[in-house]
C-alpha positions as CSV (number, residue, x, y, z in Angstrom):
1,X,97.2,81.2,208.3
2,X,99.0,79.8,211.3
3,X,96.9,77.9,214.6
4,X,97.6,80.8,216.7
5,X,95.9,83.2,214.0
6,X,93.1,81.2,213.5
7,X,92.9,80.7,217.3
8,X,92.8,84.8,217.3
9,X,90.2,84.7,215.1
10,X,88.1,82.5,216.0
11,X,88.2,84.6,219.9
12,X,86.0,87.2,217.8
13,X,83.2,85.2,218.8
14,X,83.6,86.0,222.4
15,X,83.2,82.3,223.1
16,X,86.0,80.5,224.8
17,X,88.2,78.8,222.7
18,X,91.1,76.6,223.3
19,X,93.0,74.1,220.7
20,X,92.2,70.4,221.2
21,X,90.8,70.8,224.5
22,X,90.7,72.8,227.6
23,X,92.3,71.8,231.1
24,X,90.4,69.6,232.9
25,X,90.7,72.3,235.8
26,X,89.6,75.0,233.6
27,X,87.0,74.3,231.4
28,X,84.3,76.9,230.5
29,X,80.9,76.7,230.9
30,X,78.7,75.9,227.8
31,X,79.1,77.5,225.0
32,X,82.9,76.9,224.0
33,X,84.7,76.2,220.9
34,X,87.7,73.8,221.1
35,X,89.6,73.1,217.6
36,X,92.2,71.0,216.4
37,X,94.1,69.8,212.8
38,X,92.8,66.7,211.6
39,X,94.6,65.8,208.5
40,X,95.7,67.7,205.5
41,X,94.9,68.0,202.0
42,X,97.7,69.4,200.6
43,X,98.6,70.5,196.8
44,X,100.7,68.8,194.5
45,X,102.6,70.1,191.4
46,X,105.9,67.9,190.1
47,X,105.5,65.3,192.4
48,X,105.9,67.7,195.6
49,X,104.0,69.6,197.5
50,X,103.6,72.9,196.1
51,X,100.8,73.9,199.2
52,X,100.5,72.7,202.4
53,X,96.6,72.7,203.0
54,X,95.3,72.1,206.8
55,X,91.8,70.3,207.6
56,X,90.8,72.1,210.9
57,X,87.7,70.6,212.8
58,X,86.3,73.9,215.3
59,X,83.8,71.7,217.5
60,X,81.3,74.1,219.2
61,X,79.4,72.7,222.3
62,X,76.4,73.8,223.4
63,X,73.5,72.6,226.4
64,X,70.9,72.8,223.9
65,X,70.9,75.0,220.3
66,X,72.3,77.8,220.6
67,X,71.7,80.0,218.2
68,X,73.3,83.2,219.1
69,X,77.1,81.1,219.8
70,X,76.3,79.5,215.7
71,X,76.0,82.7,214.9
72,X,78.8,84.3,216.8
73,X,81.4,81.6,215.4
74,X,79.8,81.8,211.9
75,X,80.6,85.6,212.0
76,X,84.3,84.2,213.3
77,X,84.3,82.5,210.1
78,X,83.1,84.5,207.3
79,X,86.7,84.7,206.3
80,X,86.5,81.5,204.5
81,X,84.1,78.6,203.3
82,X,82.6,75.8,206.2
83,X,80.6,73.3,206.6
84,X,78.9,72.1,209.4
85,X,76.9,69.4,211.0
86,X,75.8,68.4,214.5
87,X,76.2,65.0,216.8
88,X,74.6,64.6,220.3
89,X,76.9,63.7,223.1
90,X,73.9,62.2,225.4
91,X,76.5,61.1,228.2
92,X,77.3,64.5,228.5
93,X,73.6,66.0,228.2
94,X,75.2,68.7,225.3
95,X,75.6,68.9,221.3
96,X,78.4,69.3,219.2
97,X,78.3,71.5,216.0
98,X,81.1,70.4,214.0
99,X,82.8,72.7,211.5
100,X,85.1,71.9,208.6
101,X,87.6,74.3,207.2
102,X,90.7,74.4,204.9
103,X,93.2,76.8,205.5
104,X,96.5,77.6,203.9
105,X,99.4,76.6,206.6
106,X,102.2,78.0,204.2
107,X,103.6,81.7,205.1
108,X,102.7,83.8,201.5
């Protein structure tokens, strides 16, 4: 799975969604979903990599919990397994769910 499909599937929520972070000019109103590649955790087989493996971080921000948007982007990604856990951001008066996925950045 490439950025731009994961991007296209994580727009199935209907929330906005841009990588790393929107314009400064354009930024949505709360909810939106901004993600990004954080490291990788690639596969190794005869001292190479035999799979490139992409940690992607999909950072949902809400006002206050939002239960419909968590369940909108969790529908976004029944396609594979998460994890999740949420931070306040006080100085900005909104919360950040943080989601953890591998995916598979090789063409198959």
């Amino acid at each position: 799975m490439t950025l731009e499909q994961l991007k296209t599937q994580l727009e199935t929520s209907d929330l906005p969604v841009a990588y790393l972070a929107f314009p400064e000019s354009a930024a949505p109103a709360m909810p939106f979903v901004v993600f990004q590649e954080t490291r990788t955790d690639n596969f190794g087989a005869d001292g190479v990599v035999y799979k490139k493996l992409s940690v992607i971080q999909i950072d949902l921000y809400t006002r206050g919990r939002d239960l419909d948007a968590e369940e909108a982007l969790e529908d976004a990604l029944a396609f594979t397994y998460w994890d999740k856990e949420q931070s306040p951001i006080d100085d900005e008066a909104c919360y950040r769910w943080s989601y953890d996925i591998t995916i598979n950045n090789m063409e198959e």
